[in-house]
Each structure stands twice: as structure tokens, then as C-alpha cells.
N, CA and C of each residue as an Amber inpcrd file, in Angstrom:
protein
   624
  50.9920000 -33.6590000  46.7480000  52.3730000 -33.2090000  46.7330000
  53.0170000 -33.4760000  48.0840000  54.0400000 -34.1100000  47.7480000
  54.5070000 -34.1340000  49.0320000  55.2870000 -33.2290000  49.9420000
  55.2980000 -33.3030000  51.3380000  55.4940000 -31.6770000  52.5020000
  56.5440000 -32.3760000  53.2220000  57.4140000 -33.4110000  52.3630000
  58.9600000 -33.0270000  53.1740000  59.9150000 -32.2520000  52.2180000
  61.1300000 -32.7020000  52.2710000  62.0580000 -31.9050000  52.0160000
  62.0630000 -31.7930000  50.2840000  61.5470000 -32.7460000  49.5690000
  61.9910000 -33.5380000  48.5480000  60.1810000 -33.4100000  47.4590000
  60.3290000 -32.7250000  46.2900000  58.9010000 -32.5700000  45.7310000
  58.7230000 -33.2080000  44.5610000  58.2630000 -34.6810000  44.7150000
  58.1260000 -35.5550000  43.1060000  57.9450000 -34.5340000  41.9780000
  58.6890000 -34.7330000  40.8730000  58.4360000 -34.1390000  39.5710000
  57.8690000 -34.8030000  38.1170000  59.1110000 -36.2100000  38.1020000
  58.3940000 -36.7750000  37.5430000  58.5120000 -38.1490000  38.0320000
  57.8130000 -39.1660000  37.2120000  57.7010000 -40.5100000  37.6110000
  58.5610000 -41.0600000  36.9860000  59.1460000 -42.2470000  37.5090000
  60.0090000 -43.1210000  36.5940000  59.5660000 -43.2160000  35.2630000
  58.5540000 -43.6450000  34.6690000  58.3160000 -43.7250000  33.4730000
  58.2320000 -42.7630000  32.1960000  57.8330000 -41.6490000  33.2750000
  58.5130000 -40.4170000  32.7500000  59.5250000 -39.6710000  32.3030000
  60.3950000 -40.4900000  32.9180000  61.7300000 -40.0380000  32.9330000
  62.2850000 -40.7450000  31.7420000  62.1880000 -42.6040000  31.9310000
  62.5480000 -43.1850000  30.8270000  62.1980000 -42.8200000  29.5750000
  60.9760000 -42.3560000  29.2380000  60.6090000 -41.6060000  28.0300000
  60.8110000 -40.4230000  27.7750000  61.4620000 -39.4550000  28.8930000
  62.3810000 -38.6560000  28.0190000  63.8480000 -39.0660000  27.5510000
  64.5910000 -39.8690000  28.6270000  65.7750000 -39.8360000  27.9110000
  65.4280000 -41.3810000  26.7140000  65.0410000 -41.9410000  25.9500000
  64.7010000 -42.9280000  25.2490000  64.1860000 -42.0170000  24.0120000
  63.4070000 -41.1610000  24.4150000  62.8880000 -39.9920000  23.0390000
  64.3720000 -39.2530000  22.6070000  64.7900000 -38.4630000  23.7160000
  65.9280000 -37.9790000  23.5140000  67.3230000 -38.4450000  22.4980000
  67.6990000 -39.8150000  23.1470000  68.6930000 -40.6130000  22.1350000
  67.9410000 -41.0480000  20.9260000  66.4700000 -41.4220000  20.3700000
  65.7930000 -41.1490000  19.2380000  66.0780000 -40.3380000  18.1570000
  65.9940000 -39.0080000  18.9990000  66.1930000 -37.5750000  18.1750000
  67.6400000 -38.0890000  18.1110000  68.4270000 -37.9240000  18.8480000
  70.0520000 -38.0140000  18.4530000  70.3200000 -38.6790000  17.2230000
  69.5940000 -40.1330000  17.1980000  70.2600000 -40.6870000  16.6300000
  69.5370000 -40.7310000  15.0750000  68.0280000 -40.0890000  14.7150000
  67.6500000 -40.0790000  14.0290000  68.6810000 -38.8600000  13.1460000
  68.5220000 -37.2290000  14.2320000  69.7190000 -36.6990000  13.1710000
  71.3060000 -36.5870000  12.7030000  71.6050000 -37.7280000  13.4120000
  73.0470000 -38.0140000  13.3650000  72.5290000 -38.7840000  12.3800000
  71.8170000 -39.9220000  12.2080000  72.1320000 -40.4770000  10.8740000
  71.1670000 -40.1790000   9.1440000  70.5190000 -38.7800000   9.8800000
  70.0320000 -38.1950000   8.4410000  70.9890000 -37.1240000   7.7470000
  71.5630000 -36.8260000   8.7140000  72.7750000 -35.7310000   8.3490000
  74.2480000 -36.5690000   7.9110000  74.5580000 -37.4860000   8.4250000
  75.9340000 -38.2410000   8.5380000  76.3880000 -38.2790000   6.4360000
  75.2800000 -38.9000000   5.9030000  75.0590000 -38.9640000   4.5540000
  75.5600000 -37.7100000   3.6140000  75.0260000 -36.5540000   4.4480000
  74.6020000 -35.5600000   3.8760000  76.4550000 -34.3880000   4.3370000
  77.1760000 -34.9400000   4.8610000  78.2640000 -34.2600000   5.5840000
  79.2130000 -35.2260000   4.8960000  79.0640000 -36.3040000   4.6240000
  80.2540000 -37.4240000   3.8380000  80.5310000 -38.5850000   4.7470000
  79.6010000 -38.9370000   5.5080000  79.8050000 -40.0780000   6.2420000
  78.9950000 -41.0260000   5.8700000  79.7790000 -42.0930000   5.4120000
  79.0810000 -43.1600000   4.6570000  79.0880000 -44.6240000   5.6880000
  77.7050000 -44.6410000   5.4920000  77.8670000 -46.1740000   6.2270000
  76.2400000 -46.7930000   5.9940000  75.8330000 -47.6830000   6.4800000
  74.4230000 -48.3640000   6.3280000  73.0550000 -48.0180000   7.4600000
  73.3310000 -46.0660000   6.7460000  72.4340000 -45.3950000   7.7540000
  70.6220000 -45.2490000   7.7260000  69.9640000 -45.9430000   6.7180000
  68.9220000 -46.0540000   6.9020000  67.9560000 -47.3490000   7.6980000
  68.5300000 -47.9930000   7.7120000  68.0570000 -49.4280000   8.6340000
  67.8350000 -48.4960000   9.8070000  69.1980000 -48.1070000  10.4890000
  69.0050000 -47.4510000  11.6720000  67.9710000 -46.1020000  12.2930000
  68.2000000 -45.6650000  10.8050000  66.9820000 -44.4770000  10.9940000
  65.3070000 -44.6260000  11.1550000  65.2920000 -45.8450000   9.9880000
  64.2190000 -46.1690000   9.8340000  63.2010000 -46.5300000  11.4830000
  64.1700000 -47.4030000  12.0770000  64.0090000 -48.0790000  13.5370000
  63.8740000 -46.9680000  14.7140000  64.8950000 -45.9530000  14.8150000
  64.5390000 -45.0370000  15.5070000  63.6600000 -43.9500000  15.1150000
  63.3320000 -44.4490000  13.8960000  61.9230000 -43.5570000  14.0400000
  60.7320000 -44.4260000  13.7910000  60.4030000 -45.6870000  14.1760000
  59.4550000 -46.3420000  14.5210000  59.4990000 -46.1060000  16.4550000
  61.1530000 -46.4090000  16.3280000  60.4020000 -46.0950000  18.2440000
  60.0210000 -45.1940000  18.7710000  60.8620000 -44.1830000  17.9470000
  60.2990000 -42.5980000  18.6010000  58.7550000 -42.8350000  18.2640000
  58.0530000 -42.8330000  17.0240000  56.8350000 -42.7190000  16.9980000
  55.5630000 -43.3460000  17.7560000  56.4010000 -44.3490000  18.1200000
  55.9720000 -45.8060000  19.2880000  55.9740000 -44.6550000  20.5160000
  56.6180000 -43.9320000  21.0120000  56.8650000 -42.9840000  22.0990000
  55.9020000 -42.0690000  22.3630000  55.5840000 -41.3200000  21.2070000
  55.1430000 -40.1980000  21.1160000  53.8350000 -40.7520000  21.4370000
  53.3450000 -41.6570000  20.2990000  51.7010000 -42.1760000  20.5710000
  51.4980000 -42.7740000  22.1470000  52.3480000 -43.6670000  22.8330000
  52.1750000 -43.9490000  24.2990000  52.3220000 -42.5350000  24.8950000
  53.0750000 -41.6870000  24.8340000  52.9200000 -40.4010000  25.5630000
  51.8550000 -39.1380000  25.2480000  51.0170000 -39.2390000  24.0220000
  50.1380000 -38.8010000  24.2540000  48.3180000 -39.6940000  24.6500000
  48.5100000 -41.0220000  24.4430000  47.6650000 -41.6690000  25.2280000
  47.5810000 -41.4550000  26.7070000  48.9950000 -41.4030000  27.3350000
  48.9860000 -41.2950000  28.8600000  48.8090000 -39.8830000  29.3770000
  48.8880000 -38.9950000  28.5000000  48.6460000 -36.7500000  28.6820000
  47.4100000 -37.0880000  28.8440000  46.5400000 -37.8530000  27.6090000
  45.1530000 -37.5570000  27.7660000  44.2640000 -38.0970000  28.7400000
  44.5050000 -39.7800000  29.0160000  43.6670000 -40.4120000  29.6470000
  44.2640000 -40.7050000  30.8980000  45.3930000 -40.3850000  31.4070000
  45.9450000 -40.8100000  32.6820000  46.1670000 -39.6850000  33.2700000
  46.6150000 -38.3580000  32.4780000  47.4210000 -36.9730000  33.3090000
  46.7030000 -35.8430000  32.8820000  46.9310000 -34.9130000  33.5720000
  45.6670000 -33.7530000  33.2270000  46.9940000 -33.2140000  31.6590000
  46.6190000 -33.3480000  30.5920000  47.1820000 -32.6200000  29.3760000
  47.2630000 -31.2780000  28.9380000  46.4130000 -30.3610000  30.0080000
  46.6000000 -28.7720000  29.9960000  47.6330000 -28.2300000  30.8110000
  48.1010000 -29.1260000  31.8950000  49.1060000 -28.4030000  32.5230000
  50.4120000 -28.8050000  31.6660000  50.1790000 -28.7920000  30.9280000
  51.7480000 -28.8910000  29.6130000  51.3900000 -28.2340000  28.4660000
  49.9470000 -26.8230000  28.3120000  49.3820000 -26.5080000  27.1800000
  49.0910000 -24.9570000  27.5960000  49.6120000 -24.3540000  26.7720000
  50.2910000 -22.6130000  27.4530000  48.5710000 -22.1290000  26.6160000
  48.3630000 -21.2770000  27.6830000  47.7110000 -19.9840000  27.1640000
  47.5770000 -18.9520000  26.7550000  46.9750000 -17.9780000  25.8880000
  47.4810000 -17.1160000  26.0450000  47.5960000 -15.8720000  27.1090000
  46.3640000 -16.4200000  28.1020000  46.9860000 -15.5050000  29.2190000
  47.7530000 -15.6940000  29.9140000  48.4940000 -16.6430000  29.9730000
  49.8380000 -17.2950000  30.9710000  50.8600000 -16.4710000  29.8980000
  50.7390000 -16.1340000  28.5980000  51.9220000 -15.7460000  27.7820000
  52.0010000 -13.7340000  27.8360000  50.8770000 -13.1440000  27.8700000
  50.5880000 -12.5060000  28.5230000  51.1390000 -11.5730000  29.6590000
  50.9000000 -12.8110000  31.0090000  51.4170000 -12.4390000  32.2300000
  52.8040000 -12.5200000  32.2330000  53.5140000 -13.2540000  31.3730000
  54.8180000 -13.9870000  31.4930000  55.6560000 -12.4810000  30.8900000
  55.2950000 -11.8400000  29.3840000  55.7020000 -10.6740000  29.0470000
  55.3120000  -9.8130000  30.0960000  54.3100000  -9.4500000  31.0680000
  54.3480000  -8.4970000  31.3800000  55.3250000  -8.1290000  33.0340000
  55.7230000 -10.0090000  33.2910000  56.4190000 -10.0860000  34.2730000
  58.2230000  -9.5960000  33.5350000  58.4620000  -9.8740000  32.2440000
  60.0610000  -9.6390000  31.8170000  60.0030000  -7.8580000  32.3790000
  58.9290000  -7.2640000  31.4890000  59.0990000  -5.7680000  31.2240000
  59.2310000  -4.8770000  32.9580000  58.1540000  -6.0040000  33.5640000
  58.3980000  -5.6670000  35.1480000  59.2850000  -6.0560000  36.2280000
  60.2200000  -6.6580000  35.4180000  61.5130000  -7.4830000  35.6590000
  61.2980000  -7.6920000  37.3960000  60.1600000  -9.1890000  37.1050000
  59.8820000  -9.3830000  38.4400000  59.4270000 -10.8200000  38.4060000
  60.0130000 -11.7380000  39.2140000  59.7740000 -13.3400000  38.7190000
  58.3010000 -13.9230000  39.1740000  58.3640000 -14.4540000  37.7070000
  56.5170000 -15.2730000  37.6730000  56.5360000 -16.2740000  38.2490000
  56.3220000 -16.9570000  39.6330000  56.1790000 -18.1340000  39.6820000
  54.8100000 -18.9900000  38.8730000  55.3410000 -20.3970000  38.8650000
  54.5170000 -20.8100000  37.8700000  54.2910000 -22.4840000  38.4790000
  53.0320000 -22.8210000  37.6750000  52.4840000 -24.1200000  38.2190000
  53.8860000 -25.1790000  38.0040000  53.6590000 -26.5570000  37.4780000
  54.3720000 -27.6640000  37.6920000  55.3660000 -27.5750000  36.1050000
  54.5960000 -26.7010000  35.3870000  55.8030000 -26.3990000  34.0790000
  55.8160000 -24.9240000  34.1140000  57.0720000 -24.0200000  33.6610000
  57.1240000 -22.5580000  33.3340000  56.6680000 -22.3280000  32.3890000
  56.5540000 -20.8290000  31.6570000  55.8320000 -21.0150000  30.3770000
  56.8310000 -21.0210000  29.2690000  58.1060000 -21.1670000  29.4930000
  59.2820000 -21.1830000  28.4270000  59.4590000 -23.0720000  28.1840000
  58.9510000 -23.7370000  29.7520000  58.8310000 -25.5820000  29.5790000
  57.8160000 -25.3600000  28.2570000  56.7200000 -24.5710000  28.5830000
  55.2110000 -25.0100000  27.9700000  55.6680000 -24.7730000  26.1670000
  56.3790000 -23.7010000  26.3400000  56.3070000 -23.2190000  24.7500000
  57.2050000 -24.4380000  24.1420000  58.3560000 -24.7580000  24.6820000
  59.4820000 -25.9350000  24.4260000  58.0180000 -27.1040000  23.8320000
  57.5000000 -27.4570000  24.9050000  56.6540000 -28.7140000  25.0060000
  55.6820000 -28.5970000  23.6720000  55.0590000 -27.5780000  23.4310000
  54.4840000 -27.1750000  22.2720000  55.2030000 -27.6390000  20.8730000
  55.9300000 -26.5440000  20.6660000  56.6950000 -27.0040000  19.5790000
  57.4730000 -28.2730000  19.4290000  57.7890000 -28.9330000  20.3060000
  58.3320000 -30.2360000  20.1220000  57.1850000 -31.6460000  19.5940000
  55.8060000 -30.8860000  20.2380000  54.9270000 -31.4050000  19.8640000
  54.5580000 -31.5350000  17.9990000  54.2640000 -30.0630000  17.8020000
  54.1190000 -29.6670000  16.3680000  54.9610000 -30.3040000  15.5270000
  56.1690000 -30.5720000  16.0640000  57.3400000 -30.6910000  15.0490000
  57.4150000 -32.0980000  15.0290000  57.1780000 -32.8170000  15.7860000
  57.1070000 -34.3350000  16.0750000  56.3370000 -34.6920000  14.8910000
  55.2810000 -34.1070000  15.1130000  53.7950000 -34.9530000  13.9980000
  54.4460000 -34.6500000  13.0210000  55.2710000 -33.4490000  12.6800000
  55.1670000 -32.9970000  11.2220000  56.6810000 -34.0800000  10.6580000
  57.5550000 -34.7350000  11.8580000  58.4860000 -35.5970000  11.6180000
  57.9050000 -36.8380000  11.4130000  56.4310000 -37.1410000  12.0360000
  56.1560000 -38.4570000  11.8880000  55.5970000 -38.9130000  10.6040000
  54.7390000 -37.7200000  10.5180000  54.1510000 -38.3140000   9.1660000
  54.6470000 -37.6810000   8.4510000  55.6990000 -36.8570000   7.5350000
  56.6380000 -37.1610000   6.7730000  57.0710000 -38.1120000   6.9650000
  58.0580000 -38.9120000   8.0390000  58.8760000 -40.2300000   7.9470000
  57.9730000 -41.3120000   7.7400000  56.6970000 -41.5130000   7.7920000
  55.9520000 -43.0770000   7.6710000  55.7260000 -42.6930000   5.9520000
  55.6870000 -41.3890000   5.7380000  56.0610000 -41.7630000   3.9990000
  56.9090000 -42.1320000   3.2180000  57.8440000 -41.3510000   3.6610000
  58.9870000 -41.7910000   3.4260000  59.5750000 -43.2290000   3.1800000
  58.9770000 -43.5620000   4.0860000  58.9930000 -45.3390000   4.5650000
  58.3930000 -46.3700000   3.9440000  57.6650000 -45.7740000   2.7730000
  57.3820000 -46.6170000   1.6820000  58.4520000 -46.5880000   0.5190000
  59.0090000 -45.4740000   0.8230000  59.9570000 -45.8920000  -0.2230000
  61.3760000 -46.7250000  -0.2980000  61.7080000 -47.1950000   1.0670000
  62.2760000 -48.2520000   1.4190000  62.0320000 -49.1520000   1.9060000
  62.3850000 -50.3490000   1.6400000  62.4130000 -51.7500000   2.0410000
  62.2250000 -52.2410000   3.3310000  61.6210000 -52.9000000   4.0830000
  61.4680000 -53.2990000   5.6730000  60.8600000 -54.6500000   5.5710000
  61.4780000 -55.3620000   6.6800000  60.8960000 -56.5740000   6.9410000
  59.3480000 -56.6630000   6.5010000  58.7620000 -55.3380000   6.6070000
  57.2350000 -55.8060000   6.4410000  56.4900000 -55.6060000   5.1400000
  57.2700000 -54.1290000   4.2980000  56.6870000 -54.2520000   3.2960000
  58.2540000 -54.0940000   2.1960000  57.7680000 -53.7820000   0.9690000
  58.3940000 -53.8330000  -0.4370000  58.3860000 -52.5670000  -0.4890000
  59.6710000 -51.1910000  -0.9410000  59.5170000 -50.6280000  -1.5140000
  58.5720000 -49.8680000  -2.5460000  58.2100000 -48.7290000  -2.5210000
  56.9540000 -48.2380000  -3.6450000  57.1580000 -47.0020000  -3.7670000
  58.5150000 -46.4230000  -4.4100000  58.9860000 -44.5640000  -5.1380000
  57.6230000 -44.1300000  -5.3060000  56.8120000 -45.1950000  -6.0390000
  55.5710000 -44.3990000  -6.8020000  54.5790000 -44.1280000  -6.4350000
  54.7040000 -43.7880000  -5.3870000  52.8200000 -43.7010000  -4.5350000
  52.1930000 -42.2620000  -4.7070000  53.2470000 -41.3610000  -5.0390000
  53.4670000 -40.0870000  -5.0090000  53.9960000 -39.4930000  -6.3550000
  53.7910000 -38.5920000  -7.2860000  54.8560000 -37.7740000  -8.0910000
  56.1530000 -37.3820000  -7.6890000  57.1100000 -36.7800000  -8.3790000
  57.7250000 -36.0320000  -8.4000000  57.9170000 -34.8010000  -6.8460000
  56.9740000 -34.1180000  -7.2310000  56.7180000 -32.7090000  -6.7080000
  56.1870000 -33.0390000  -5.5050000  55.3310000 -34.2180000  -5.0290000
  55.2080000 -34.0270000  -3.9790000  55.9120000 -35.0380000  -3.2160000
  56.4490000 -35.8280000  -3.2740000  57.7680000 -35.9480000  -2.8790000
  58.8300000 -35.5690000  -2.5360000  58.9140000 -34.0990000  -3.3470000
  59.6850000 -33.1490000  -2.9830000  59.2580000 -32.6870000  -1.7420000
  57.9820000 -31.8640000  -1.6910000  57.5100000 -31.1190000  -0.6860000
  57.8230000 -32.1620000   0.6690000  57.4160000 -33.6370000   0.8850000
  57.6920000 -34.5660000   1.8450000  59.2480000 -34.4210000   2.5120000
  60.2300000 -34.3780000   1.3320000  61.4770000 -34.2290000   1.9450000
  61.8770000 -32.9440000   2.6280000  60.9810000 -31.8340000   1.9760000
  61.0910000 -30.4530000   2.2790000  60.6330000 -30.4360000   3.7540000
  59.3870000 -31.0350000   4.0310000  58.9900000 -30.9090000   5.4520000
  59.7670000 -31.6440000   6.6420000  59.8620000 -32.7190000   6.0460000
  61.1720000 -33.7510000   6.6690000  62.0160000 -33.3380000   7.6280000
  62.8870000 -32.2130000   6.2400000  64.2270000 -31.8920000   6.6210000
  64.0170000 -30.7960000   7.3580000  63.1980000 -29.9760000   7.1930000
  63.0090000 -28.6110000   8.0830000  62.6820000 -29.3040000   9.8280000
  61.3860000 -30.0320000   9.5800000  61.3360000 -30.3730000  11.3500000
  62.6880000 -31.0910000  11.5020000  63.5360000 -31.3700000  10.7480000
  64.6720000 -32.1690000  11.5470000  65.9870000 -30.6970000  11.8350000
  65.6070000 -29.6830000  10.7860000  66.4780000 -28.4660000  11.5400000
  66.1110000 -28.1950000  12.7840000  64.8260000 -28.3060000  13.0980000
  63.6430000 -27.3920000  14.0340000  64.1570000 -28.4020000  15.0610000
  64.3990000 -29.4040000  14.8910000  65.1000000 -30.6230000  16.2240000
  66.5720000 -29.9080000  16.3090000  67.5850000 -29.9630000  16.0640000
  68.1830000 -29.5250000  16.1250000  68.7600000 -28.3340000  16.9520000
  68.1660000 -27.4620000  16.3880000  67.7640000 -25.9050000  17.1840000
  67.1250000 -26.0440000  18.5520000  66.0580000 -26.8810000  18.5060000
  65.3780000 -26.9570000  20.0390000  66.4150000 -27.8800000  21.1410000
  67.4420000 -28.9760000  20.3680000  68.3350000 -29.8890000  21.5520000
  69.0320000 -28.9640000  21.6080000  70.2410000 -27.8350000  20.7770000
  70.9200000 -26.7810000  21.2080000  69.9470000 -25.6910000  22.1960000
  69.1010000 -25.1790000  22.3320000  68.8090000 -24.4920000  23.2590000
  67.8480000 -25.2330000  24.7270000  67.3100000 -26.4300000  24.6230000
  67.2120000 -27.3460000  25.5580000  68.6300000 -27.3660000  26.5470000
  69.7520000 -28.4810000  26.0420000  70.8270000 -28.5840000  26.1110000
  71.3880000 -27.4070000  27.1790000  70.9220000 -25.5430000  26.3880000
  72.0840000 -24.7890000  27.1460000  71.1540000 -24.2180000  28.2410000
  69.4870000 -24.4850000  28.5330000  69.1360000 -24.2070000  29.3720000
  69.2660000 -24.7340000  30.9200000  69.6130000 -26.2340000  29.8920000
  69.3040000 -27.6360000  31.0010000  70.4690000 -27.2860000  31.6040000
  71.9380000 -26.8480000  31.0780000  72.8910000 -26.9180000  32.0180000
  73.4080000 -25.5840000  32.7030000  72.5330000 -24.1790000  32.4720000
  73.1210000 -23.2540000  33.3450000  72.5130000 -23.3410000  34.8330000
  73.0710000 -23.4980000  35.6680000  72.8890000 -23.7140000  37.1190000
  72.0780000 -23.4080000  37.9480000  71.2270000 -21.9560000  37.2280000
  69.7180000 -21.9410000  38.1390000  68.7320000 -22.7640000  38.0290000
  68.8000000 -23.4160000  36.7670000  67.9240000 -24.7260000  36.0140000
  68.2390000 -25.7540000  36.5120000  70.1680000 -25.8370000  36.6670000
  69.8620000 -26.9100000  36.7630000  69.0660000 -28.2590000  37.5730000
  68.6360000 -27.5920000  38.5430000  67.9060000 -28.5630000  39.9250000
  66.6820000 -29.0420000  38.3580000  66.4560000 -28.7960000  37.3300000
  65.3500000 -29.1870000  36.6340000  66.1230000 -30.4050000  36.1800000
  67.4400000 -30.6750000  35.6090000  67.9130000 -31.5950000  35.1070000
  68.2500000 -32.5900000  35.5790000  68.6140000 -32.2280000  37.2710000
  68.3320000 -33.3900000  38.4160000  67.1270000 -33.8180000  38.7750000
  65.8200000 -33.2180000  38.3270000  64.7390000 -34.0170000  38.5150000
  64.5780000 -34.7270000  37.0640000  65.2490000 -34.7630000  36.4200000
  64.6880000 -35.3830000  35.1220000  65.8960000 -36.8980000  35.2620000
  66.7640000 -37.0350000  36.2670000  67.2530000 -38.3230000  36.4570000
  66.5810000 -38.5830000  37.4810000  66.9510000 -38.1690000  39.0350000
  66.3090000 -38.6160000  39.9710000  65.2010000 -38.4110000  40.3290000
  63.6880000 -37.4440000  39.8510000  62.9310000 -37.4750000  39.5960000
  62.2850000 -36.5180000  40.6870000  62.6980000 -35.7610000  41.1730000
  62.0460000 -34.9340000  42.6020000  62.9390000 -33.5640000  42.5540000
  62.4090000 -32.3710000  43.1340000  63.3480000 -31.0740000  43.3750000
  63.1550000 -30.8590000  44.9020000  63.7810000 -29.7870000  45.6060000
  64.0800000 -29.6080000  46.7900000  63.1090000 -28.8520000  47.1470000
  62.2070000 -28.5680000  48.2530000  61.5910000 -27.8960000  48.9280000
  61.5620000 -26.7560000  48.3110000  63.4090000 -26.2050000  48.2380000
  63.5540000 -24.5720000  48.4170000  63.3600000 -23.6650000  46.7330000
  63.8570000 -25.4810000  45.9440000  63.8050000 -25.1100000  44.2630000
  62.4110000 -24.8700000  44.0780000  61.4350000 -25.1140000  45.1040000
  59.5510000 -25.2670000  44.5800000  59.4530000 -24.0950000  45.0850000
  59.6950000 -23.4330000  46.3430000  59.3090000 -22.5090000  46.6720000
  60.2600000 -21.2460000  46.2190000  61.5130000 -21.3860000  45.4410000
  61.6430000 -20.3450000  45.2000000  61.1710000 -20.4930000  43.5980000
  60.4880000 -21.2890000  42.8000000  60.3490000 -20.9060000  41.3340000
  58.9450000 -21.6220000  40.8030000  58.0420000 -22.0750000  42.2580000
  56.5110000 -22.6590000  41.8600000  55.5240000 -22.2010000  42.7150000
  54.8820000 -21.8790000  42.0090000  53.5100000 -21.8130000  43.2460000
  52.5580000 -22.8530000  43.5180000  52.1060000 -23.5600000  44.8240000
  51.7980000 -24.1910000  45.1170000  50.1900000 -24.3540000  44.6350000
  50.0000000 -23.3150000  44.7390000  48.1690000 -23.2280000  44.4650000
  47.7010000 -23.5580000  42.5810000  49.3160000 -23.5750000  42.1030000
  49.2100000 -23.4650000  40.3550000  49.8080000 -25.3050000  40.5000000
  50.4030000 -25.4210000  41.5490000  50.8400000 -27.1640000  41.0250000
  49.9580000 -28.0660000  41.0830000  48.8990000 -28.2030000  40.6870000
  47.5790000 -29.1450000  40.6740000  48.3250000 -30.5750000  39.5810000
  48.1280000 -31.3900000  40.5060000  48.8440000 -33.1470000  39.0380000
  47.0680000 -33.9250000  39.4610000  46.6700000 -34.0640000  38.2840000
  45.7200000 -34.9090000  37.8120000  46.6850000 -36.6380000  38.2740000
  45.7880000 -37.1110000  39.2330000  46.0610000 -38.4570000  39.9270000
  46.5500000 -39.2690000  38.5600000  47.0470000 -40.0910000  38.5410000
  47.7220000 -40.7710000  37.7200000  47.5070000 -42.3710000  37.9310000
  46.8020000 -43.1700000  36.9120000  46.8110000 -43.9230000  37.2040000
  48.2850000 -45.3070000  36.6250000  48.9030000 -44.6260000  35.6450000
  50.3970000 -45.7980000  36.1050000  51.1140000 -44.3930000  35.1280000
């Protein structure tokens, strides 16, 4: 870690893969909803694509958690959840390693909800047309087809809900020094020491 003014957070590549995931999600539920609100236009090509890249994303970003970055310091416990309630009731601030445990819980569920978007959508994806394969309604019944769209559409509420409260965390002003490290990639001395503890910020060396 570095001991001047300025404390790396994340890496460039890091960064690009959040905002690249980010416009993903946008644009996956802008154009699963657009249909569904009365906006007509030639919205599955596009969907289809941003959710090959998102999924292209997700799999490079959990290859690089596991084998390049330590993957527990983004994986809440329950005694970190624990300490975290017993710091509200003692209305007394937890400092915390290189994520808080409100990052960790975010990071969690975005996780859960991802898989449960991915593989619903690669089914889905037989039932339309792509450069690579042919259409096939029938791989599936009725009913469970249903259930596919059912899961679908719920993790795509569950997106939704998490960019509205992402969104209003990222921009109230004690945070925000978090949203300036997520462009320029570093926080200030005073943002680490007033909301991290040093002995909890351990980063597993990184090799790219």
C-alpha cells in the first residue's frame, strides 16, 4: 500500500470492468423492459449481445478473484456481519478492510443474481436465432419455460433495485471519495484513515 498522500484502490482494469459491466446491465434492462412499456424497436439482437458480454465479464472477473486476487476480501462473514450490527446499535463507526460490509453484501448479491441472469439468458438463447445457431422453442415444455422467464425477470428486478440503491449510495458525499476511486482509481490518505483500517487492508499481489 502505498504511504503518500494518494491509496491505490483499484487497477485500471478494474475499473474498465466495472463501468463496461455497468452499461451491460443498463442496457440489457432498458431493452428487456422497453418491449414490455410500448417501445418498439429491434430489441433482441441487442440484448442478446449484451448479455454475451456481460457474461464474457463476469467469467474473466471471476477467473481473476480466484487465481490472481485474494477472493475473500470481497466475501462477508458472518462475523464481520455480526460486528457490523453490533457497531449500528453502538452507534460507533466500524472501520473496515479494503471493502465495507454493506460493499461485501452489494458484491454478494450481485454475484447470486448474475448466475441466476446468466443461465436463465443462455437458455433463453436457444430460442432465438444467432449467427451461430438456429432457433429451438422446443428443448423445454411449456412449464418450464415458464419458470426460466420467471427467474429471468425477477434477477432483472433484483438489477434494478441494486443500480437504484448503488446509484444513491455512490452519490451522497461521504461515499463519494468511493466513486472517485472507481474513475481515477486511488482515495486520499485521510478517506483511508478516516473509514479503513490498515491492519484489515491486506491485497493478495496481483499478477495483471
Amino acid at each position: 500500500m502505498s504511504s503518500d498522500s494518494k491509496i491505490v484502490r483499484h487497477k485500471l482494469q478494474d475499473r474498465i470492468f466495472h463501468w463496461v459491466m455497468a452499461l451491460c446491465m443498463i442496457m440489457l434492462i432498458f431493452t428487456g423492459i422497453s418491449p414490455v412499456i410500448g417501445i418498439e424497436f429491434d430489441w433482441v439482437p441487442i440484448h442478446w449481445i449484451s448479455g454475451t458480454i456481460f457474461t464474457i465479464l463476469i467469467i474473466w472477473h471471476l477467473i481473476r478473484s480466484i487465481f490472481f486476487q485474494d477472493i475473500f476480501s470481497m466475501w462477508i462473514s458472518f462475523s464481520e456481519i455480526r460486528s457490523f450490527i453490533i457497531a449500528i446499535f453502538r452507534n460507533r463507526v466500524l472501520k473496515s478492510g479494503k471493502y465495507s460490509i454493506p460493499q461485501k453484501l452489494l458484491h454478494n448479491t450481485v454475484t447470486v443474481i448474475s448466475l441466476v441472469a446468466i443461465i436463465t439468458g443462455i437458455l433463453l438463447m436457444v430460442r432465438i436465432d444467432t449467427p451461430l445457431w438456429e432457433r429451438n422453442p422446443y428443448l423445454f415444455d411449456q412449464s418450464t419455460w415458464g419458470w426460466i422467464y420467471v427467474f429471468h425477470g425477477l434477477s432483472s428486478l433484483c438489477f434494478i433495485s441494486i443500480i437504484i440503491i448503488h446509484i444513491y449510495f455512490a452519490i451522497r458525499p461521504e461515499k463519494f471519495f468511493y466513486t472517485r476511486s472507481m474513475v481515477f482509481g486511488s482515495i486520499s490518505k485521510k478517506d483511508f484513515d478516516d473509514n479503513h483500517d490498515d491492519k484489515l487492508w491486506v491485497n493478495k499481489e496481483e499478477s495483471f
